[in-house]
N, C-alpha and C positions, 0 to 999 in steps of 0.2 A: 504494500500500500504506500502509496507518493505520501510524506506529510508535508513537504517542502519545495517551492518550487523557484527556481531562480532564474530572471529573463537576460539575457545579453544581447542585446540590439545593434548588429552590423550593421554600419552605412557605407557604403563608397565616398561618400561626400556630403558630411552630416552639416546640416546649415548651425551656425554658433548662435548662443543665444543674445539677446539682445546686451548691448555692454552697459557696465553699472554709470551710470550718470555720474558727472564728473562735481568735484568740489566749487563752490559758489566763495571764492577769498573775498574780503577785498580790495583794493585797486592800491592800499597805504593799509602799513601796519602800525602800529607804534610798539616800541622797542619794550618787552615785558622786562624787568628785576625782579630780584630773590626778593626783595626788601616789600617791594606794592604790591608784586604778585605772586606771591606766596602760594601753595595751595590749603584752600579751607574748605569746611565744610558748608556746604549750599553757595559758594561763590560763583557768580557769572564773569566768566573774561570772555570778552569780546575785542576780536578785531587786535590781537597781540600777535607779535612775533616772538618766540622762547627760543632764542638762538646762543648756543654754548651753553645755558646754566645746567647747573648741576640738583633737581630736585629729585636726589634718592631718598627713599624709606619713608616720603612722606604719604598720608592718606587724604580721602577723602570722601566725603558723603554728601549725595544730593547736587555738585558740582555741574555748572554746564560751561563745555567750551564751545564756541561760536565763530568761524570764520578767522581759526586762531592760524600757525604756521610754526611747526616745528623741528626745529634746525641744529643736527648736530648738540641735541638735549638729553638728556641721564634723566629718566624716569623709572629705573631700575628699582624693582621692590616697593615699590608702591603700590596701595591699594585704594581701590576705586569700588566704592557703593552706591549703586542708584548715579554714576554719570554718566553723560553725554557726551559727546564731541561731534558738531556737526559743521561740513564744508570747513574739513582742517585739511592739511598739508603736513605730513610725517616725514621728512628726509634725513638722511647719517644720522637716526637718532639711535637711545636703547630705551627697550622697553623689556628689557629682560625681568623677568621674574616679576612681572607684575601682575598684581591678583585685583581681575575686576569682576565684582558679581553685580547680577542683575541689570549691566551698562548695555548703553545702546553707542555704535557708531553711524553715522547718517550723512553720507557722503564726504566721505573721508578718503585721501590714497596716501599710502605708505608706497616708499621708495627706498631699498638700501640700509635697510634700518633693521634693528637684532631684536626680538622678541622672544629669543630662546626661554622655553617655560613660564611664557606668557600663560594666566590662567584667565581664560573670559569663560564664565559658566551662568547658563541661562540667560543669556545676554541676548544682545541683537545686534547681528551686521547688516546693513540695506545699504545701498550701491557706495560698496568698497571696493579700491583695488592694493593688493597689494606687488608688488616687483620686486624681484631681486633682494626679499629678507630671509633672514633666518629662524624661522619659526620651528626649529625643531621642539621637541617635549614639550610641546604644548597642549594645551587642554581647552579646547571648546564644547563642553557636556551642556546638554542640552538649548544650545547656545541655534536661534533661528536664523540662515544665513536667505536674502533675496537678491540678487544681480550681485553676487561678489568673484571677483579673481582673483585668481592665485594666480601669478608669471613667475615661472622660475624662480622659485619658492623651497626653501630647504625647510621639509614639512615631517624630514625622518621620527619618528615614532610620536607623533600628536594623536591627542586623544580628543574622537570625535560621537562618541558617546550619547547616544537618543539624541544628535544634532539632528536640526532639519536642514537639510543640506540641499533641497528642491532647485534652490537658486544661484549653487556655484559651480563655478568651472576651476578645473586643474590645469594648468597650460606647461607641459614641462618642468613639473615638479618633482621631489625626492619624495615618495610618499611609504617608504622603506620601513616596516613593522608599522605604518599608522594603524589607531585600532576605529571599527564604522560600527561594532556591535549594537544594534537597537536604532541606528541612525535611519533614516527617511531620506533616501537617493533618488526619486523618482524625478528626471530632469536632472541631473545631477549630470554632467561631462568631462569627462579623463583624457583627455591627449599631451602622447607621448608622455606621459609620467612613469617613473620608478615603482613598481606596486609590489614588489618583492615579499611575502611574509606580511603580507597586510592582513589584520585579524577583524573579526568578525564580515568576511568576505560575504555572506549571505546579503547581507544587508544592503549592497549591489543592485540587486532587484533593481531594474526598472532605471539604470543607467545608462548612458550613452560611454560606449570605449573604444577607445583606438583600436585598428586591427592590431597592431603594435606592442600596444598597452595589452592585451587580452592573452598574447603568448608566455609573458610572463607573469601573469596572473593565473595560468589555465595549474599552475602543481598545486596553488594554495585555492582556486577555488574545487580541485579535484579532491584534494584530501578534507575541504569542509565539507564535501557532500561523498565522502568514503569511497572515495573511486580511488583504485589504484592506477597508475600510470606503468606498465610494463613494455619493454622492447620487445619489439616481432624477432624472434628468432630466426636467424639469417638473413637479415635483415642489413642494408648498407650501413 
């Protein structure tokens, strides 16, 4: 008796989904400091440039940023409750090991920029792009993604955990042990990506995959659904 069934959907030439809406900055920044702009709880910055400072370890609750611009900025270890950041600008920043629950991003692109064990859980990402970060050990659990990109994305073992992931695409990413267990892929797109050892493969379902992508996926999505892979004997 089938109790499970998993779709993989070949295209010749699968049309991309629509790309995420781009950040609204604007036109003049004015130059944020440690000293007036601090982070606190419930504070609005609007229309700030955070370029070089160094705001590790600090937190925040209720915070919203607005058409902010952040530049080669340390926000390492910081935690984020209930913030926003919307129509921001992320470039050579770090956001490593920063723990944001319940936060939303809302037209934001990250460029270049370290997120390694970045923790966004039950969050929201809506027309994000990210390029060329490093997002490895990360954790987005139950975190709703809608028109988000990954580009060449070092995404090795991130945890994607009852994400609803409907609305992202993978574009040449490392997605090397990531785990999808309980995740919502349906729409969801993988080209050219790394899928080595990727866990909770079931979860797949109703994905768009490279032909590419699907070869080295076929040992791990083989052995989630108990199929052995054996050579034809005599075989070239």
């Amino acid at each position: 008796m089938v109790t499970a069934a998993t779709t993989v959907t070949i295209m010749p030439s699968p049309s991309r989904p629509a790309e995420p809406a781009k950040p609204r900055p604007p036109k003049a920044l004015e130059l944020a400091t440690v000293d007036e702009d601090d982070l606190r709880d419930e504070g609005t910055f609007t229309g700030l440039g955070f370029y070089d400072l160094e705001l590790t370890g600090r937190s925040a609750k209720g915070a919203e940023f607005r058409q902010c611009r952040f530049n080669r900025t340390d926000l390492s270890g910081t935690a984020f409750v209930k913030v926003s950041l919307t129509d921001c600008l992320v470039e050579r920043s770090n956001f490593a090991n920063l723990h944001g629950d319940q936060s939303t991003l809302l037209r934001v692109a990250f460029r270049d920029s370290r997120l390694t064990c970045l923790q966004w859980l039950d969050g929201v990402l809506r027309d994000v792009t990210l390029r060329d970060c490093r997002i490895d050990l990360s954790a987005f659990r139950a975190t709703k993604f809608a028109a988000v990109a990954f580009e060449d994305c070092n995404l090795a073992g991130a945890d994607f955990t009852g994400a609803d992931l409907t609305g992202a695409t993978f574009t040449r990413c490392d997605l090397t042990g990531a785990q999808f267990s309980a995740a919502t892929m349906t729409g969801t797109r993988l080209d050219q990506c790394d899928l080595s050892g990727v866990a909770g493969v079931t979860s797949l379902a109703g994905a768009t995959v490279s032909t590419a992508d699907l070869v080295t996926l076929s040992h791990t999505l083989a052995a989630a659904l108990g199929i052995t892979i054996a050579d034809t004997p005599g075989a070239a």
